[in-house]
N, C-alpha and C positions, 0 to 999 in steps of 0.2 A: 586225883589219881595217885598211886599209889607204886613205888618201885622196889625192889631188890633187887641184888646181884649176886650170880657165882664167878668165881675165877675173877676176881674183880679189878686183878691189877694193880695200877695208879689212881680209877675210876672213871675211866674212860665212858661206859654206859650210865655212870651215876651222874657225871658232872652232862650231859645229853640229859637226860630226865629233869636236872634243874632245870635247863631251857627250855624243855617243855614244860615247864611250871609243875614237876609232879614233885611226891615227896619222899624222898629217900629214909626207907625204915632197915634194911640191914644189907652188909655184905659181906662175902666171906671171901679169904684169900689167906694162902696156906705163906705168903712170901714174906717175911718179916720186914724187908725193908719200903714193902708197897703197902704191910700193915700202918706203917709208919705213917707215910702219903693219906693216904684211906682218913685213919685218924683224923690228923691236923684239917682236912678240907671238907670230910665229912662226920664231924662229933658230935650228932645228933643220931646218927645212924647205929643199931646194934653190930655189933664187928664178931662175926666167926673165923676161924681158921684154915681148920682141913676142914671138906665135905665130906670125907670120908668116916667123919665120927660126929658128925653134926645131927639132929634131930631136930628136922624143918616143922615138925605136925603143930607146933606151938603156930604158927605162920598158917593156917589152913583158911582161906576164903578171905586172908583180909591180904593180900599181894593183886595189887589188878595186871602190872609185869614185870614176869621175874627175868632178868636176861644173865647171858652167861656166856663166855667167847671159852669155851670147856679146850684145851690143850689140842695146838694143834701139831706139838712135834712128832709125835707119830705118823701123818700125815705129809707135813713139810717134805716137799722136792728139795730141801735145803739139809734135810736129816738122812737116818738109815730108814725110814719109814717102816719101820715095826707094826705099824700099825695097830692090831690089834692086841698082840704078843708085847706092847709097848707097856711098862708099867703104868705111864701117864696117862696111858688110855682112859680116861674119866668120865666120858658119855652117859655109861650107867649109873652113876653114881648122881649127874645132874637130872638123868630120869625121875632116879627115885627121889631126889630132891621136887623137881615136878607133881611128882602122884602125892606127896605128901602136904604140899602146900596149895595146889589146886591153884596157881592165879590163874585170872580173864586170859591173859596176853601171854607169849614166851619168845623172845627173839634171841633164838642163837648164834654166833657165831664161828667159823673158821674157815683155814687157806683151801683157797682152788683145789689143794693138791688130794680132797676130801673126797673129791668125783672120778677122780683117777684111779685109787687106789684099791686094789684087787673089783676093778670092774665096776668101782662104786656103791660096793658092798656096806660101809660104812654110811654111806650117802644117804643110801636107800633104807639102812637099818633104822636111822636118825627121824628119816619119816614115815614108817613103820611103827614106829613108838610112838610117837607124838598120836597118830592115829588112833592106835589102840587103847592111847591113854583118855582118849574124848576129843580131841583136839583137829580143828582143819589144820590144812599145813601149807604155806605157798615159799617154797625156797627161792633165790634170787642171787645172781651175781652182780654184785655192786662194788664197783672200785672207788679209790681214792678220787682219783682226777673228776669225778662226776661231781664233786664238791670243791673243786678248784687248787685239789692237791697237785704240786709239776712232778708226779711220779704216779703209776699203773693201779699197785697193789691189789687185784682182785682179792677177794673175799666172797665168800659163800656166806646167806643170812638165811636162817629159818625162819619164818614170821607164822607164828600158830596160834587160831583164838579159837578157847573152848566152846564146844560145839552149846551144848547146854549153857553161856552166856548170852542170847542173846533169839530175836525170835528168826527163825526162818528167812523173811523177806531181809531183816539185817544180816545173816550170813552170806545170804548170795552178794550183799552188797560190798561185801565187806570186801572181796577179791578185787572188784572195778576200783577200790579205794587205793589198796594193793598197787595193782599193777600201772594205773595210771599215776600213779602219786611218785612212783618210785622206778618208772623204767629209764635207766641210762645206759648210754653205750658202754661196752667195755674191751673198746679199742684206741680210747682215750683221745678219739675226735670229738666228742662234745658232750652234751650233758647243762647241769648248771653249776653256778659257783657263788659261795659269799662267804665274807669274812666271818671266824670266829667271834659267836659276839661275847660281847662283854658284859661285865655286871653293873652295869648302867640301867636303868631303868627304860633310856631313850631304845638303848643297841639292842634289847629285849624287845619293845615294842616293835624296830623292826624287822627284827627275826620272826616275830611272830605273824607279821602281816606278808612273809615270805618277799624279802625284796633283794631278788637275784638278779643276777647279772651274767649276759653272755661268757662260756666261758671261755678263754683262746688256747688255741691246737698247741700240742705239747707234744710235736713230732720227735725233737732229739732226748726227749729224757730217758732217762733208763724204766726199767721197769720198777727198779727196787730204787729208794733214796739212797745216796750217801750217807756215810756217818760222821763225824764233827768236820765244821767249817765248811759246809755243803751248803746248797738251798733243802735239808731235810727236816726243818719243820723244830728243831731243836730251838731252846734257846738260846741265843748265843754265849750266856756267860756260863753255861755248862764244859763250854770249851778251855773255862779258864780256871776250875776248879781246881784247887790245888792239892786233896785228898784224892788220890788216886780211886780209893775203896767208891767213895760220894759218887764219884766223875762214873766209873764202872755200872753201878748199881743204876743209876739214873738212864744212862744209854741203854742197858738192859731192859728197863721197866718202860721205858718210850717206844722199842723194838717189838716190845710186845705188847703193846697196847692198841686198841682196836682205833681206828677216828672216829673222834667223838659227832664228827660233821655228820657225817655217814648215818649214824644213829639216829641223830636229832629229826632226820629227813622222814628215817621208819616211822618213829615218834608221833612225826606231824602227822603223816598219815592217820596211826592209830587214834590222836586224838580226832580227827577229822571222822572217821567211823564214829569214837563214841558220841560227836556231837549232832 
């Protein structure tokens, strides 16, 4: 299988596709210091910039999923929500990035606050397009804590496989795969949980043979993490950087970075369909 990414981050969806055994062939991301990250952890992958001047048609039928957590400060209960008057508003531009490359797969990402916003106008536009573009579409709220994060973070996923991939009997299946494979609470009393694995050979093997574990009720946590010297998921020696710029830039690109846990789950799924 075969992956890309827009808005790419740190690689939050890239380094999820390793664990699913796929292969990272390009990503784009407009941030120069997450270019940086990108690089160093993925140098095999082609590396674009802005989407905004990119011409994906070289990419047409050879991506099986392209995923993209496309901007969600417009959106954000945490911003002015501009929404669509937002200049970040980037949606259309991952469309056209979509029509032009055509993958199997496309899982998008952003915050809750995507359902809310002018009646869920945006929400609705999002699978609208997907639709119109060939595409089924099964959106899903999936938090952090349903992979054993001690913090809420809903997120909104789109999960869409092109209609003309696949035959009939495997598209109606493809929802039961969907929605059984990936339903968690998101009120942060349970779900499942495992540790990030690692690039061991062993921690691969078993992640891939799904070896979860109950997950425990996370009543007092907040819904957002802390930021340095928390239980949020940082490293601890980012707390001891001594380049202020480093120490800044790093907390930023972690804040905005999707879980890669979360991902990896959609993933299984999808490979579970195609096998």
């Amino acid at each position: 299988m075969t992956h890309a990414s827009l808005f790419s981050g740190i690689g939050g969806f890239d380094l999820a596709a390793e664990w699913a055994g796929w292969t990272n062939l390009f990503n784009c991301e407009i941030d120069p210091f997450c270019q940086r990250v990108l690089k160093y952890h993925f140098p095999n992958a082609e590396q674009y910039t802005d989407i905004r001047t990119t011409d994906f048609t070289l990419w047409r039928d050879r991506i099986d999923v392209l995923t993209g957590g496309f901007p969600c400060q417009p959106f954000s209960v945490a911003g002015k929500r501009q929404g669509t008057d937002d200049p970040r508003h980037l949606w259309p531009e991952m469309l056209r990035a979509i029509r032009e490359i055509r993958p199997r797969w496309i899982v998008g990402e952003n915050v809750r606050g995507i359902l809310s916003w002018n009646g869920g106008m945006v929400f609705e536009q999002v699978c609208a397009d997907l639709e119109a573009a060939g595409y089924e579409v099964q959106p899903l709220i999936l938090p952090a804590c349903s992979v054993g994060a001690p913090h809420r973070r809903d997120r909104v996923w789109f999960v869409a496989h092109r209609t003309d991939a696949g035959s009939e009997t495997e598209r109606g299946r493809s929802d039961g795969v969907l929605s059984d494979g990936l339903a968690a609470n998101t009120d942060g009393s349970g779900g499942e949980e495992y540790n990030a694995p690692e690039k061991s050979s062993e921690q691969m093997r078993k992640h891939r043979e799904g070896s979860y574990h109950p997950m425990p009720t996370w009543e007092r946590f907040p819904t957002q993490s802390p930021v340095c010297s928390g239980d949020d998921g940082l490293p601890a020696g980012l707390d001891g950087i001594t380049v202020p710029r480093w120490r800044a830039e790093s907390i930023k690109a972690y804040g905005n970075a999707i879980v890669p846990q979360v991902a990896y789950r959609i993933f299984q799924a999808i490979n579970e369909y195609e096998r």
